[in-house]
N, CA, C and O atoms as CSV, one atom per row, in Angstrom:
chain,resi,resn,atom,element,x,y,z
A,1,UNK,N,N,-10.592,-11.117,-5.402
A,1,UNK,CA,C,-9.164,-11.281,-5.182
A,1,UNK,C,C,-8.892,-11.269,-3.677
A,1,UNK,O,O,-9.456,-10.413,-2.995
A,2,UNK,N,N,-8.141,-12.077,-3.157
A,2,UNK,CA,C,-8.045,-12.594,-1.659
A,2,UNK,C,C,-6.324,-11.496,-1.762
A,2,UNK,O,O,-5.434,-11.323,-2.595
A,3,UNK,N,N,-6.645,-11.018,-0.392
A,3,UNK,CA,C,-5.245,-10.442,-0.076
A,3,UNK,C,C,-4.923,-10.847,1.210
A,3,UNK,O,O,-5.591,-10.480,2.177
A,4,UNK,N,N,-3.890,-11.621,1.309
A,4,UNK,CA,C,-2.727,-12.341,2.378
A,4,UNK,C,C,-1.933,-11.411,3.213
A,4,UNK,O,O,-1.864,-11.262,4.433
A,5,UNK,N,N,-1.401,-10.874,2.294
A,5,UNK,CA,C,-0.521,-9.830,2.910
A,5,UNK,C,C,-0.870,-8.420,3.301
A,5,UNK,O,O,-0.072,-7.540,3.626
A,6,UNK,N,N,-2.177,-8.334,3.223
A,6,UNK,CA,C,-2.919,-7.008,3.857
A,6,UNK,C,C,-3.454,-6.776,4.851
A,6,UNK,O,O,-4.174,-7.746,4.613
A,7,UNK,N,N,-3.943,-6.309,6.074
A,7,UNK,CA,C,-4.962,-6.411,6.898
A,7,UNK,C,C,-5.614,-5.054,7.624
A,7,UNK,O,O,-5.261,-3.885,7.778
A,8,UNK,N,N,-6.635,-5.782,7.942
A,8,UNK,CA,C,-7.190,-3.945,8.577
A,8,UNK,C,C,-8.090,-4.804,9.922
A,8,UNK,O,O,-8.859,-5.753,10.074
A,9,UNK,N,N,-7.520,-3.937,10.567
A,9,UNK,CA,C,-7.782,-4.088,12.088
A,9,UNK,C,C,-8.294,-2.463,12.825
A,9,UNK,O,O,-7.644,-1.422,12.738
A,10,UNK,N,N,-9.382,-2.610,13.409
A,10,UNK,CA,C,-9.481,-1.304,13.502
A,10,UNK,C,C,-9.077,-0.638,14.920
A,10,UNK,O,O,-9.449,0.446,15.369
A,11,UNK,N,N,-8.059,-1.761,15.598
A,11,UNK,CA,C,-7.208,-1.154,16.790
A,11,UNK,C,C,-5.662,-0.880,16.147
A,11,UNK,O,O,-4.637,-0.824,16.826
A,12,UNK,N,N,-5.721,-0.761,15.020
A,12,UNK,CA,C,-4.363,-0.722,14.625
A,12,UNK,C,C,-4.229,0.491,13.284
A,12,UNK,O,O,-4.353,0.229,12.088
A,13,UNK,N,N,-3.957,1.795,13.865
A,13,UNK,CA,C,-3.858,2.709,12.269
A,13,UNK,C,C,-5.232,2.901,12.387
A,13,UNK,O,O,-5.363,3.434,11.285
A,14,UNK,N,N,-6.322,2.893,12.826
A,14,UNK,CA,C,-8.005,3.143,12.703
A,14,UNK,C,C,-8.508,2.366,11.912
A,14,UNK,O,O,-9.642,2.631,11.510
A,15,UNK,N,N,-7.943,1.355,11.510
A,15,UNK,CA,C,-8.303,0.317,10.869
A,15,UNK,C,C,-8.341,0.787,8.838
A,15,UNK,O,O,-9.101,0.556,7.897
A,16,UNK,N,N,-6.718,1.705,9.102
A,16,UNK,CA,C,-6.522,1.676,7.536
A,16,UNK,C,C,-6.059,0.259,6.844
A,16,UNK,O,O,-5.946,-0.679,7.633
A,17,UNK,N,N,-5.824,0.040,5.687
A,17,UNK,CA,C,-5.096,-1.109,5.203
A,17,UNK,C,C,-3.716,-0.951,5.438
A,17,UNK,O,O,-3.110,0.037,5.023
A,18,UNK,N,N,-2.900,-2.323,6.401
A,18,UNK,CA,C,-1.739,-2.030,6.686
A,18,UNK,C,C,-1.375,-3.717,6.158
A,18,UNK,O,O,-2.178,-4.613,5.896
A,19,UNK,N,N,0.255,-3.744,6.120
A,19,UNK,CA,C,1.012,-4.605,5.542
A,19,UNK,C,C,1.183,-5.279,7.049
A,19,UNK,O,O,1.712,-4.832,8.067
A,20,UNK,N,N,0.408,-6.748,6.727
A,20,UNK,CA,C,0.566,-7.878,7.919
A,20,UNK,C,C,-0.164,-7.776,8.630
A,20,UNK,O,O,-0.845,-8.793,8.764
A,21,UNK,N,N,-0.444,-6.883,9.308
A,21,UNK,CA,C,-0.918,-6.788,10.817
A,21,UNK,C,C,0.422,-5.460,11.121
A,21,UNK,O,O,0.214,-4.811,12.145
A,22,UNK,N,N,1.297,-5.190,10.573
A,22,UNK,CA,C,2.260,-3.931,11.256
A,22,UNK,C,C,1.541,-2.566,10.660
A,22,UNK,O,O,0.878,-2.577,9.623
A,23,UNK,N,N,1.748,-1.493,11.397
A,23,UNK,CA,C,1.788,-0.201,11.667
A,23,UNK,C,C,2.010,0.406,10.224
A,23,UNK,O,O,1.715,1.588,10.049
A,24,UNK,N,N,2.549,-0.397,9.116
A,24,UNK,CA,C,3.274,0.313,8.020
A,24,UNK,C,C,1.379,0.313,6.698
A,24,UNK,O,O,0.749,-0.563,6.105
A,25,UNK,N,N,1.260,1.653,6.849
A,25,UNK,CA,C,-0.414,1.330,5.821
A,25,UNK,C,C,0.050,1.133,4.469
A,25,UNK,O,O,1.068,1.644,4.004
A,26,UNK,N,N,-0.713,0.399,3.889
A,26,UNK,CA,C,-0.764,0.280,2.418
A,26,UNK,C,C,-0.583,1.649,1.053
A,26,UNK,O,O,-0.215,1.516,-0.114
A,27,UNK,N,N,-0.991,2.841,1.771
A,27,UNK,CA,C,-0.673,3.877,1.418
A,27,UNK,C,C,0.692,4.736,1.408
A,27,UNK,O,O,1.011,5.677,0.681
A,28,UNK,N,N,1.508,3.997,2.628
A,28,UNK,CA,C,2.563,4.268,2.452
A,28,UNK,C,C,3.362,4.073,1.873
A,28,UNK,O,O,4.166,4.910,1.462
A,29,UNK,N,N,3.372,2.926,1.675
A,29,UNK,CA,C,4.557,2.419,1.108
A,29,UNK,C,C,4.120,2.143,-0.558
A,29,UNK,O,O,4.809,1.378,-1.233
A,30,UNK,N,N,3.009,2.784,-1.099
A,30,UNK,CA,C,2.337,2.778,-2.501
A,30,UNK,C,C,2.962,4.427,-2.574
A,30,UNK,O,O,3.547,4.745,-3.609
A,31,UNK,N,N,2.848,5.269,-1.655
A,31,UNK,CA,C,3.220,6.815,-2.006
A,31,UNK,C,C,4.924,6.921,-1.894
A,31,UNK,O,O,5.425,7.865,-2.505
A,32,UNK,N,N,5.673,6.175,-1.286
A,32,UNK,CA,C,7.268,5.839,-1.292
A,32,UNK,C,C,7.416,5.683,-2.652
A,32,UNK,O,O,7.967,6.607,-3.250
A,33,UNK,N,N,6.916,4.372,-3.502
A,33,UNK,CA,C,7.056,4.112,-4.614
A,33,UNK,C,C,6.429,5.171,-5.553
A,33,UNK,O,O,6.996,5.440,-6.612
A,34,UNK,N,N,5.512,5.655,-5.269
A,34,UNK,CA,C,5.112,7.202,-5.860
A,34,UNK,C,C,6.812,8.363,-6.288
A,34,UNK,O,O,7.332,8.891,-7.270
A,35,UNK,N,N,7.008,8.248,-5.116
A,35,UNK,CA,C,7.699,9.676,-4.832
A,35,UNK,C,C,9.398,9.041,-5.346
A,35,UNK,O,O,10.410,9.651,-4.998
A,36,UNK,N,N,9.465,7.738,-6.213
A,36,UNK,CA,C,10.355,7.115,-6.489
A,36,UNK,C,C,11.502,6.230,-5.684
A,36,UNK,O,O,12.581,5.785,-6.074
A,37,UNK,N,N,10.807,6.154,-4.359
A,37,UNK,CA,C,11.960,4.745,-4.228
A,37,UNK,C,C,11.625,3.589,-4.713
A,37,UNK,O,O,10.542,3.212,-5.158
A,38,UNK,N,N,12.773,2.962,-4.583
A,38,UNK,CA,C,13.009,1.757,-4.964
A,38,UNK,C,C,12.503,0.409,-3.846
A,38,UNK,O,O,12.659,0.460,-2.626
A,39,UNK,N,N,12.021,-0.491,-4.426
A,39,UNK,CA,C,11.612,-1.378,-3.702
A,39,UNK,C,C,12.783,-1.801,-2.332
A,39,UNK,O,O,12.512,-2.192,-1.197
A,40,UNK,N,N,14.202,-1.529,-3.006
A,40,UNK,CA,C,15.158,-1.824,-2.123
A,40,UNK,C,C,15.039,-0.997,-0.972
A,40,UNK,O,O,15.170,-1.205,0.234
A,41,UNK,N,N,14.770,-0.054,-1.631
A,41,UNK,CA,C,15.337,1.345,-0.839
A,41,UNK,C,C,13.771,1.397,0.738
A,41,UNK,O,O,13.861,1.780,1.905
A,42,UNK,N,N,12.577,0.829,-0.036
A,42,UNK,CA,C,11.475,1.138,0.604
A,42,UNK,C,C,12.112,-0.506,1.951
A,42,UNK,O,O,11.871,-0.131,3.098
A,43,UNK,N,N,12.628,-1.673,1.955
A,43,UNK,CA,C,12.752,-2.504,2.137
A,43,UNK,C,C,14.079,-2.629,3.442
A,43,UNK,O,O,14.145,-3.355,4.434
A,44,UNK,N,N,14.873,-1.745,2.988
A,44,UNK,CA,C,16.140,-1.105,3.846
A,44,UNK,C,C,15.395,-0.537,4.814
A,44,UNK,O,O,15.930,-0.681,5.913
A,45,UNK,N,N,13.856,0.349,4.866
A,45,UNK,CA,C,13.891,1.277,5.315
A,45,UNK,C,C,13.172,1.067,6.574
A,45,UNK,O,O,13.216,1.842,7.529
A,46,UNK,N,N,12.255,-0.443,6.501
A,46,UNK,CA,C,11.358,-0.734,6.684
A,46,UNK,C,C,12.080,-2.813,6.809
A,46,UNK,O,O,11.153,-3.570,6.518
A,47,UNK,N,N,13.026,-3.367,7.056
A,47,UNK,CA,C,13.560,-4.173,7.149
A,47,UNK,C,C,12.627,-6.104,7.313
A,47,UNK,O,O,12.804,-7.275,6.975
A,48,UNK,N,N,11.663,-5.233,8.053
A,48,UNK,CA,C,10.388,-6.479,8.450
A,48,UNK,C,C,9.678,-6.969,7.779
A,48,UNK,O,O,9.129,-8.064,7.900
A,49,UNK,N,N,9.529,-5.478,6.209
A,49,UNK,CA,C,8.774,-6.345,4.994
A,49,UNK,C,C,9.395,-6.830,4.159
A,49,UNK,O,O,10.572,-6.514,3.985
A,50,UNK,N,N,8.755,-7.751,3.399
A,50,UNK,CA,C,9.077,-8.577,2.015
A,50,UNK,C,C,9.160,-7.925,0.777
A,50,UNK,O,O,8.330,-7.055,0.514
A,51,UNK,N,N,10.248,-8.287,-0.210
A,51,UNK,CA,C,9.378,-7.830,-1.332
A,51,UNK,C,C,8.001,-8.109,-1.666
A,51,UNK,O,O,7.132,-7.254,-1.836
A,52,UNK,N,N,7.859,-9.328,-1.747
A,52,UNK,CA,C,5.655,-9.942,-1.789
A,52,UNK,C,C,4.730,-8.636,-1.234
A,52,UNK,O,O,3.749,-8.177,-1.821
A,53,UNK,N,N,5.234,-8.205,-0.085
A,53,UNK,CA,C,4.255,-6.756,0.610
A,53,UNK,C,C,4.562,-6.015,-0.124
A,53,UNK,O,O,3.676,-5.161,-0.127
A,54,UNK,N,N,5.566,-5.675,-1.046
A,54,UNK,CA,C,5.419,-4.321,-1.522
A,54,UNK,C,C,4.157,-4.352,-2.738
A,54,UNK,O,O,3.196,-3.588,-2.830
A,55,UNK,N,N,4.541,-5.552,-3.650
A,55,UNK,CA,C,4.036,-5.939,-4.741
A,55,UNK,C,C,2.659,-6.687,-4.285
A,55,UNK,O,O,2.097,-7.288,-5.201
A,56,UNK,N,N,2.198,-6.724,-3.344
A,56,UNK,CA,C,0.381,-6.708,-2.899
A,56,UNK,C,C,0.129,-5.427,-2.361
A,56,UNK,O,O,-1.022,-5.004,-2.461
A,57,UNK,N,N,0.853,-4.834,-1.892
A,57,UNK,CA,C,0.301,-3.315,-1.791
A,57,UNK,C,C,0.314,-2.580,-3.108
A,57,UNK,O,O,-0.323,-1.527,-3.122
A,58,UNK,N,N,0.720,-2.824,-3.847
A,58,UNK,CA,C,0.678,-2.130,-5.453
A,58,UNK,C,C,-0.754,-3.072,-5.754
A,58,UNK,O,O,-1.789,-2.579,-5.306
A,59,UNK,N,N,-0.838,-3.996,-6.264
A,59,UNK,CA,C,-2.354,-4.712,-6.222
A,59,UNK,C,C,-3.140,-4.346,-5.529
A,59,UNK,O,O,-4.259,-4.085,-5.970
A,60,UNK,N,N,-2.833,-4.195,-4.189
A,60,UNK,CA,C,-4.021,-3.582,-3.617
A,60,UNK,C,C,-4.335,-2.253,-3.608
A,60,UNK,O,O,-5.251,-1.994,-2.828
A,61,UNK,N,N,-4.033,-1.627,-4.011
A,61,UNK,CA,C,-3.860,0.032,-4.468
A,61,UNK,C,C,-4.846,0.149,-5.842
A,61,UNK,O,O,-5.768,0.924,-6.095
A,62,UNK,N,N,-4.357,-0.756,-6.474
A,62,UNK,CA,C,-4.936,-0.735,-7.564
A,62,UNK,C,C,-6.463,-1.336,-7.693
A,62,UNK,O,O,-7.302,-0.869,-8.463
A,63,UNK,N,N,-6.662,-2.340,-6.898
A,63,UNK,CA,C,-8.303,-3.183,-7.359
A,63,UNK,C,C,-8.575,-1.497,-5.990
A,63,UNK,O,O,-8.988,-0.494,-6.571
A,64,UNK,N,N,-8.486,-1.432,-5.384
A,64,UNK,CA,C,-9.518,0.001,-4.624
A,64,UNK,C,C,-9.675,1.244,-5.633
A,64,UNK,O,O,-10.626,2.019,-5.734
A,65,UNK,N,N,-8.168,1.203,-6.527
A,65,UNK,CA,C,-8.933,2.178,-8.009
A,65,UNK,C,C,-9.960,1.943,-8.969
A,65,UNK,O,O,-10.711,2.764,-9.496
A,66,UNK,N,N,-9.889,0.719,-9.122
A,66,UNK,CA,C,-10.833,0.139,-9.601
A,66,UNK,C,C,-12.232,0.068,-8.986
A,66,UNK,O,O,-13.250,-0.131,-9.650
A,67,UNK,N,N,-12.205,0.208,-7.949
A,67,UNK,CA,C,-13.197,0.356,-7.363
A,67,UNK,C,C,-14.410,1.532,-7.014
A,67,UNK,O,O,-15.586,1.406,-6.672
A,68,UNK,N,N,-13.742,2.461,-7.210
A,68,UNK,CA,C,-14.384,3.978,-7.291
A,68,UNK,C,C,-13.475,4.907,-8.360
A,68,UNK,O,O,-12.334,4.824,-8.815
A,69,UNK,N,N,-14.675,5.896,-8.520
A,69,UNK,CA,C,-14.306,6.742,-9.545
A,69,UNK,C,C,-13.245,8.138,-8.406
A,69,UNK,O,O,-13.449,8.485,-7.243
A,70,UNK,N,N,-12.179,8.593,-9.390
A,70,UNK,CA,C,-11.302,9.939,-8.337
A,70,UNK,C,C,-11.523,10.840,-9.377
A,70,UNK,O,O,-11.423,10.789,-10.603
A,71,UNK,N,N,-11.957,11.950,-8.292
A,71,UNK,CA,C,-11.948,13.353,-9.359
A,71,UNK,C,C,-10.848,13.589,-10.060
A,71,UNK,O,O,-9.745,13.489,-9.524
A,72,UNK,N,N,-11.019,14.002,-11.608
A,72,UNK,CA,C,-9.470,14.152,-12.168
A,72,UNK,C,C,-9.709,15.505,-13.148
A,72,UNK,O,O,-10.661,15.792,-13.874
A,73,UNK,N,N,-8.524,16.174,-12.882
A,73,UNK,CA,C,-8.449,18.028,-13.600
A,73,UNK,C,C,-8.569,17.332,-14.848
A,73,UNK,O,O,-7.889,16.372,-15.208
A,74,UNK,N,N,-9.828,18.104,-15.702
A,74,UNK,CA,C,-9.487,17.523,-17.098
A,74,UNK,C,C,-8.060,18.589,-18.226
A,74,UNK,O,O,-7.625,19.740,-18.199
A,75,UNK,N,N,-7.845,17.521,-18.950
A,75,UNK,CA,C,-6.857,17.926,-19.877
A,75,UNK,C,C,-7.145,19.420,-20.483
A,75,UNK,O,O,-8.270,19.715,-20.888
A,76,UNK,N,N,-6.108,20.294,-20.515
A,76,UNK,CA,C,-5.606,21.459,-21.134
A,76,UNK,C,C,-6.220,21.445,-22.310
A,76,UNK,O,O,-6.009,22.342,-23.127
């Protein structure tokens, strides 16, 4: 899967995954939508991105889960 709207540069953020080429990492704005904003709300906040960046940073969040196993507390 080719991602457009992602990039990692490692003079920019240490070369985390950020939206475009800007300062804003892929983690952020996946933990915004975590912590319940709204795409609007993440978009107001942050004026330079697209909706398209929010919704490839959710894709891209996801194929890197896919990608390795995360320790998880097992069930009660």
């Amino acid at each position: 899967m080719a991602f457009e709207r992602i990039s990692i540069d490692h003079q920019i953020m240490g070369g985390v995954p950020c939206i475009r080429g800007t300062r804003v990492p892929v983690a952020t704005v996946v933990g915004m939508l975590a912590e319940g904003m709204t795409p609007h709300e993440i978009l107001d906040a942050y004026p330079y991105l697209e909706a398209d960046d929010i919704q490839e940073a959710l894709e891209y969040a996801a194929e890197a889960v896919r990608e390795r196993e995360l320790p998880l507390r097992r069930g009660a």
